[in-house]
C-alpha positions as CSV (number, residue, x, y, z in Angstrom):
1,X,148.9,13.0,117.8
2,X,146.7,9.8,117.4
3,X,143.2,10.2,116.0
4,X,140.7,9.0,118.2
5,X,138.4,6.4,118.0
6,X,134.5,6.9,116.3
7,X,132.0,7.1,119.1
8,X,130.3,3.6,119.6
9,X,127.3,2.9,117.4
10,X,123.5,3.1,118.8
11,X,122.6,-0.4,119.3
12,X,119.5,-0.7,116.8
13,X,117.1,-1.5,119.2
14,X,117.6,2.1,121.3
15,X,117.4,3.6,117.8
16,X,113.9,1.8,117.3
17,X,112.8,3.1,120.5
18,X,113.5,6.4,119.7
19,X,112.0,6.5,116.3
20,X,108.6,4.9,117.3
21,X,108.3,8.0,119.7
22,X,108.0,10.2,116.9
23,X,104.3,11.5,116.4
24,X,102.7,9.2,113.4
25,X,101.4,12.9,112.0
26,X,104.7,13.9,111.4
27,X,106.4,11.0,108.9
28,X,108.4,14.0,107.2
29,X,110.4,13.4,110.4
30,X,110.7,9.4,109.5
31,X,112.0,10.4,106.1
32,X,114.8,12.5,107.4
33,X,115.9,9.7,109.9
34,X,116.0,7.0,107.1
35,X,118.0,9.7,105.7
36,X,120.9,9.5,108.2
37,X,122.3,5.9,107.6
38,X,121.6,2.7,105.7
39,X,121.1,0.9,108.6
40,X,118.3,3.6,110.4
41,X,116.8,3.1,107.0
42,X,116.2,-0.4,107.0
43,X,114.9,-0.5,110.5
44,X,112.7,2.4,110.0
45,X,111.3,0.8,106.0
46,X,111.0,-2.4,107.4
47,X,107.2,-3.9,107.5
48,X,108.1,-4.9,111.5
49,X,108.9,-1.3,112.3
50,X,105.4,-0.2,110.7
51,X,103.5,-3.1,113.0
52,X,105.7,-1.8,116.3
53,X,104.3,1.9,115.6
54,X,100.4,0.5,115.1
55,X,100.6,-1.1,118.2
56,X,101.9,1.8,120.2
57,X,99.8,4.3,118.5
58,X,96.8,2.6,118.1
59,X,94.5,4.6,115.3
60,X,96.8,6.0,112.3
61,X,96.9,9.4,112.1
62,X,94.6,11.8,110.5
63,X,97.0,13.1,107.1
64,X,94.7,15.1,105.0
65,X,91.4,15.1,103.7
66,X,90.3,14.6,99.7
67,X,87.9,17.1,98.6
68,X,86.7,19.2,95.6
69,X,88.0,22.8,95.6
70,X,87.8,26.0,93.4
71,X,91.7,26.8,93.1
72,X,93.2,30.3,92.9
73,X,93.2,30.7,89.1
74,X,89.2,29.7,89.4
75,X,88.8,25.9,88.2
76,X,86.3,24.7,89.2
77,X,86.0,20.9,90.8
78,X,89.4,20.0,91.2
79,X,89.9,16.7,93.6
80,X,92.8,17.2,95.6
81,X,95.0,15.8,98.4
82,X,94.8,18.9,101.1
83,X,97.3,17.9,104.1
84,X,96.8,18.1,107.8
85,X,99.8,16.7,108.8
86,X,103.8,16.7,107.2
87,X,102.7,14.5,104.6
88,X,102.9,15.0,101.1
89,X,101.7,12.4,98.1
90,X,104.6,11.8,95.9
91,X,103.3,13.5,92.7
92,X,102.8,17.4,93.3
93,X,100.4,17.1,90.0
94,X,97.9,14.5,92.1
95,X,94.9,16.3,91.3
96,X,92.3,13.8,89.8
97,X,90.5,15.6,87.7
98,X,86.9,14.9,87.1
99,X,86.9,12.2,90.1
100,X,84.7,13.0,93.3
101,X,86.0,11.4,96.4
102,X,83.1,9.1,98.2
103,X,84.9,7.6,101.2
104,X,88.3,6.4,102.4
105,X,89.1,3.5,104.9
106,X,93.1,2.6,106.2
107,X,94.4,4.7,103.6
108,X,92.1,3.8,100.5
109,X,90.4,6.7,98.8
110,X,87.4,5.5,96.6
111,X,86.1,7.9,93.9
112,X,83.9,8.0,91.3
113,X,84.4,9.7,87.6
114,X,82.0,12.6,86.5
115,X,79.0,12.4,86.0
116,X,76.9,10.5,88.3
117,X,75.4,8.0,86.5
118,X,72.3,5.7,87.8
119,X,73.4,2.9,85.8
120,X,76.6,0.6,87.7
121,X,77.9,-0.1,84.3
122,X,78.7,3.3,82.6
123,X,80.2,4.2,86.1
124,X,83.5,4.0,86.6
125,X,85.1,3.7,90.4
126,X,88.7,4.3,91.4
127,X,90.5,3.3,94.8
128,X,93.2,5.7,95.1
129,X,96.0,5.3,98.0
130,X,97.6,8.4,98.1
131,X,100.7,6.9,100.8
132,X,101.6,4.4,98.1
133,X,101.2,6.6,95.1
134,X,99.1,3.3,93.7
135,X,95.7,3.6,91.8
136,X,93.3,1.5,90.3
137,X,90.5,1.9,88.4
138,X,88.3,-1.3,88.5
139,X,86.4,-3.2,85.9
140,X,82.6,-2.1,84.8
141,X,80.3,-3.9,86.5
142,X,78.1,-6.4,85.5
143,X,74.7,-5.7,86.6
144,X,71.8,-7.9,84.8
145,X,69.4,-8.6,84.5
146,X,68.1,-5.3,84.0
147,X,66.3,-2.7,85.6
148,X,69.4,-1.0,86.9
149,X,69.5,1.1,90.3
150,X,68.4,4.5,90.6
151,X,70.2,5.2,93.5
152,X,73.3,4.0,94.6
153,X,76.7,4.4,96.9
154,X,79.6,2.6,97.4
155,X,82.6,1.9,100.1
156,X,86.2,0.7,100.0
157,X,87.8,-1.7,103.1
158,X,90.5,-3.6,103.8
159,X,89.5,-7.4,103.6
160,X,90.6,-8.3,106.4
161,X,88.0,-5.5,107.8
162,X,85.2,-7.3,106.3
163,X,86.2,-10.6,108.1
164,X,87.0,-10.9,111.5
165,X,88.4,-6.8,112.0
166,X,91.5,-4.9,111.2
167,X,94.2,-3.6,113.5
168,X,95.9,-0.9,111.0
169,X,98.9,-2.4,110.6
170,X,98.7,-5.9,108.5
171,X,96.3,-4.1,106.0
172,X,98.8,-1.9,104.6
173,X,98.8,-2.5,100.6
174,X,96.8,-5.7,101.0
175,X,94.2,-6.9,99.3
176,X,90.9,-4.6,99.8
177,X,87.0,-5.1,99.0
178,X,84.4,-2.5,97.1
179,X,80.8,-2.5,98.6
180,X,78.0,-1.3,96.1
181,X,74.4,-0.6,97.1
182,X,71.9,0.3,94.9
183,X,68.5,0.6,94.8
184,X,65.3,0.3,92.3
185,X,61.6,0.5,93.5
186,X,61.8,-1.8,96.7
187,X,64.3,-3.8,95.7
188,X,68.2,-3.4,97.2
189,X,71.4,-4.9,95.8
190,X,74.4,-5.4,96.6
191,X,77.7,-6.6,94.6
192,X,81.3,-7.0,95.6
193,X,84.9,-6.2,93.9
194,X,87.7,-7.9,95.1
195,X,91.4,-7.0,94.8
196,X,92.5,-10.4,94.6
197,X,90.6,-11.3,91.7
198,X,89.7,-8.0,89.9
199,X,86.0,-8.5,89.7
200,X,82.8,-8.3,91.2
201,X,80.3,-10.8,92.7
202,X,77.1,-11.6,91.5
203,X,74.5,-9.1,92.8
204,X,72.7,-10.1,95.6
205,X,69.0,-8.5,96.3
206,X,67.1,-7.8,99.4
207,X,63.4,-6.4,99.7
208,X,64.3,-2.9,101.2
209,X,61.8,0.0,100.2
210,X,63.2,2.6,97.8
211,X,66.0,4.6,99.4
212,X,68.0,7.4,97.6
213,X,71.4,7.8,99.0
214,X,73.5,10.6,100.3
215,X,77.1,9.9,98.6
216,X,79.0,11.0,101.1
217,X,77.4,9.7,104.6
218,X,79.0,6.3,105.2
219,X,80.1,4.7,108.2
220,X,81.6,1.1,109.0
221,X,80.6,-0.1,113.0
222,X,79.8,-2.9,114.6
223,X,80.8,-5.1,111.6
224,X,78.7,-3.2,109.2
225,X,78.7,-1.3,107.3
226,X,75.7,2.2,106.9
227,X,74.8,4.8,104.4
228,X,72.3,7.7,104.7
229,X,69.2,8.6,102.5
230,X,68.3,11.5,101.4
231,X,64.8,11.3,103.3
232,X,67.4,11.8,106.6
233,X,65.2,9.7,108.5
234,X,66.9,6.3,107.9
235,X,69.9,4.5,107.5
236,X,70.8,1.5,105.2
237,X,72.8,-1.4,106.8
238,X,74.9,-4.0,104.9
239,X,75.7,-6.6,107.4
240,X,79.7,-7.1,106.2
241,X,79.5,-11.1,107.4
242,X,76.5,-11.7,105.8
243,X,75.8,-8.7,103.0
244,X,72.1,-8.5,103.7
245,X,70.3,-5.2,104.0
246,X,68.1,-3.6,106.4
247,X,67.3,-0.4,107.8
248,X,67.7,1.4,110.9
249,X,65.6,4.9,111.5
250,X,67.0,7.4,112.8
251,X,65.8,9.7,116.2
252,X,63.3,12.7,115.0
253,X,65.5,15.1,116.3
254,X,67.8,14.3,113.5
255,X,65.3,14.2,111.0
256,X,65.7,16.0,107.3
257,X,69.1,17.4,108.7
258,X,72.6,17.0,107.5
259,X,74.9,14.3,109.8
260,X,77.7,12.7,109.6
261,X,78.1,9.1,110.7
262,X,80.9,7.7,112.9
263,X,81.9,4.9,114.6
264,X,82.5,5.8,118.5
265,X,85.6,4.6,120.5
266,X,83.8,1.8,121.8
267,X,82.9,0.3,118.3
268,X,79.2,1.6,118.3
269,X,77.4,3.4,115.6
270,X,77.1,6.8,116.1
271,X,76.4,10.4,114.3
272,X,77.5,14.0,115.1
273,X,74.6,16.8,113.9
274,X,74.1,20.7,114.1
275,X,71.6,22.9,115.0
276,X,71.8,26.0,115.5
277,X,75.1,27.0,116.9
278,X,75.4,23.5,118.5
279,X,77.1,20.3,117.7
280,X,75.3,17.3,118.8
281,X,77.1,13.7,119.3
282,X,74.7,10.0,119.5
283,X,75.3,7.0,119.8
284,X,73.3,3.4,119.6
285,X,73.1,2.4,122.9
286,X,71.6,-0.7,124.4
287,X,68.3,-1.0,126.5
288,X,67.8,-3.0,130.0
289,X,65.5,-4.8,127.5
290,X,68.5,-5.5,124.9
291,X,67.3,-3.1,122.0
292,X,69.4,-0.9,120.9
293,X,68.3,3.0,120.8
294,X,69.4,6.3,120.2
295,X,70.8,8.9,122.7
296,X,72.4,12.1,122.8
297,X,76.1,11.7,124.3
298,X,77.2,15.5,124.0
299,X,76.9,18.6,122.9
300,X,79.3,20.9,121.9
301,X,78.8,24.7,122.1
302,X,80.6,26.3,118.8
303,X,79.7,29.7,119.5
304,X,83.3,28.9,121.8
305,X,85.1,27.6,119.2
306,X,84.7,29.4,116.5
307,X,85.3,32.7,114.7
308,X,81.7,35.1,115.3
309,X,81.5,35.5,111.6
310,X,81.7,31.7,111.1
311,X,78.4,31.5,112.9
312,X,76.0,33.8,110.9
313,X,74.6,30.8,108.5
314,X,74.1,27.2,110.1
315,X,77.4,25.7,109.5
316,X,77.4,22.3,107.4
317,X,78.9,18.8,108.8
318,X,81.5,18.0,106.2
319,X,82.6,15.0,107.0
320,X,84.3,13.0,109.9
321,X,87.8,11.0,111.0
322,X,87.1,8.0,112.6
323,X,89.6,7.0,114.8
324,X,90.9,10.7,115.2
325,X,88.0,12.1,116.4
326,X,87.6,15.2,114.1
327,X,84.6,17.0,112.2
328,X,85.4,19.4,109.3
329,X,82.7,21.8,109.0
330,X,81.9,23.9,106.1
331,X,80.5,27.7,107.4
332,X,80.1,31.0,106.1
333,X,83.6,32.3,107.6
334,X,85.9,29.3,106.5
335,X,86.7,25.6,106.7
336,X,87.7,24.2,109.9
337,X,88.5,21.2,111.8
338,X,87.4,20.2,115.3
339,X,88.7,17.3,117.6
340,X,86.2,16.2,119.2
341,X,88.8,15.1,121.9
342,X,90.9,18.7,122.4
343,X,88.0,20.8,120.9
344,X,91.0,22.2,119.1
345,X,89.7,24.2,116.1
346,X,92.3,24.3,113.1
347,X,90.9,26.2,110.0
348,X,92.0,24.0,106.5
349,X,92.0,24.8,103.1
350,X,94.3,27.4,103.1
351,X,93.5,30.1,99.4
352,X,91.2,27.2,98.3
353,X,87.2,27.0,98.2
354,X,86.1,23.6,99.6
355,X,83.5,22.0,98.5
356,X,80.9,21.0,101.2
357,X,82.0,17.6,101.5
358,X,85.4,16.0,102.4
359,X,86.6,12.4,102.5
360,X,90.0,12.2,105.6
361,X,92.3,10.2,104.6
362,X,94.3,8.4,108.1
363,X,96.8,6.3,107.8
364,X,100.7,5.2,108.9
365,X,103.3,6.5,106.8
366,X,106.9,4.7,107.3
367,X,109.3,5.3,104.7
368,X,110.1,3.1,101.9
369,X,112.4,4.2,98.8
370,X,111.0,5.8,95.8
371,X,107.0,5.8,97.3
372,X,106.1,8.8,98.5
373,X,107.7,12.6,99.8
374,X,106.5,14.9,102.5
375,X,106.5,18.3,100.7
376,X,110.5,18.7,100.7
377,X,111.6,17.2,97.9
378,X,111.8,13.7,96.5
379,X,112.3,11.2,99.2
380,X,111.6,7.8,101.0
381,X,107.7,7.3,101.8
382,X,105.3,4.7,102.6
């Protein structure tokens, strides 16, 4: 009796076609394909197939979210990677202690060590990409002559972001840019780090009137990039061609209340608030006359979305996923998610207490040996 013959192989390219139809929130399934043969594990960890899946997907995925949490044995102010999605960083021990998490862009987490301090140089800033299992912690900065800020907030981009826009998918591991803004009397500065050459710029100043920052209210749209003040009435903008800073005020009706900033689908600034039981969407939009102005877009009821119980305090914005389209909000009853899309409400956090702030982390994950696993084990990861 003659054996017979082994099936045909896939031609790679069907295989490809496959693969990129897997959902970009699920990479654990990635893994397990590179998993099946050398060859499906070269298509699948090579830079090309990464590019292919951008450009069918569009936006990477929403993976998790970094925040501070109170864990089950009662520690307080952990930092810690909380998945939304079959992703996994590498290191089950990636807790960073005494960091705080400020903001994340195409996979960069930038945080900040404890405590808070006013002056640039005793602070100490780490970018944190949680795909590649790759920190750095960057180089005091410089800031003379003195008096030094007494407010201040920072943001981490790709470069390529800061020039002439990203597309997600040539950014991955490349070099990246830190924007710090602080401010002293009525005086604002600004200084740049660069990845290529490990140091900042010279400070630039601009005559902006005092501003005290929130740390975790930062948005990049329409090529720059804005912070919120603790007033609540205004917003600082850095211009990312230029650097210089202005402001922007914001519509009364968001005056003095917590907001998250986002960039809408079309590029625009925008900004999602609550009242009451309500969440309430703008967006800058532009005049017959050519100014640009505020104007309510939407309003979402959450008395439909959410749990009664979640509903007896004012819930708190906690922060937002651009390009996903999804709120966390902080409330008396739990932490949940809502896409703004689906209005699909997902409560995260699991046995943990968040914090009320929350930095999402989006990003592609394709598999590449030894970076990363997706919760089963050591394994192949972006």
């Amino acid at each position: 009796m003659t054996t017979p013959p082994p099936p045909p192989a896939i031609p790679g390219e069907l295989v490809e076609e496959a693969l990129l139809r897997v959902p970009p929130d699920d990479p654990a399934s990635l893994v397990r394909a590179s998993l099946v043969c050398k060859d499906w594990c070269r298509l699948i960890s090579a830079p090309g197939f990464r590019r292919r899946l951008s450009e069918r997907h569009g936006a990477p995925p929403l993976l998790g979210f970094v925040g501070s949490v109170t864990d089950t044995d009662g520690r307080l102010g952990i930092t810690r990677f909380l998945p939304t999605s079959s992703f996994r960083p590498r290191r089950a021990e990636a807790d960073l202690f005494g960091w705080v998490a400020i903001h994340s862009c195409h996979g960069r987490v930038l945080l900040f060590r404890r405590p808070w301090c006013a002056n640039p140089r005793e602070n100490r800033l780490l970018v944190w990409d949680p795909v590649a299992d790759e920190r750095r912690e960057l180089p005091r900065m410089s800031w003379r002559p003195e008096p030094v800020p007494e407010s201040w907030n920072a943001a981490v981009l790709c470069s390529a972001s800061a020039a002439a826009g990203c597309n997600y998918s040539d950014c991955h591991r490349g070099p990246f840019l830190v924007i710090f803004v602080g401010t002293l009397g009525s005086t604002t500065a600004t200084s740049v780090y660069s990845s290529d050459a490990n140091a900042w710029s010279e400070r630039t100043s601009a005559r902006v009137s005092f501003i005290q920052y929130h740390i975790e209210a930062t948005a990049i749209a329409e090529n720059a990039l804005y912070f919120n003040t603790i007033t609540g009435t205004r917003l600082v903008k850095c211009d990312l061609s230029t650097r210089e800073v202005s402001w922007i005020n914001l519509p009364t009706e968001a005056s003095k209340r917590d907001i998250v900033l986002m960039a809408m689908e079309d590029g625009r600034l925008g900004f999602a608030m609550v009242k009451e039981d309500n969440l309430y969407i703008w967006s800058r939009e532009v005049g017959l006359d050519g100014e640009k102005r505020w104007a309510q877009s939407r309003i979402i009821e959450l008395n439909k979305l959410l749990p009664a119980d979640a509903l007896y305090v004012e819930p708190h914005l906690a922060g937002y996923a651009n390009g996903a389209g999804v709120v966390f909000l902080w409330t008396c009853g739990g932490f949940f998610s809502v896409d703004l899309n689906s209005l699909r409400v997902e409560e995260r956090g699991g046995s943990y207490r968040l914090g009320k702030s929350v930095v999402p982390v989006m990003s592609f994950c394709t598999p590449a040996l030894g970076a990363a696993s997706t919760g089963e084990g050591s394994g192949p990861g972006a």
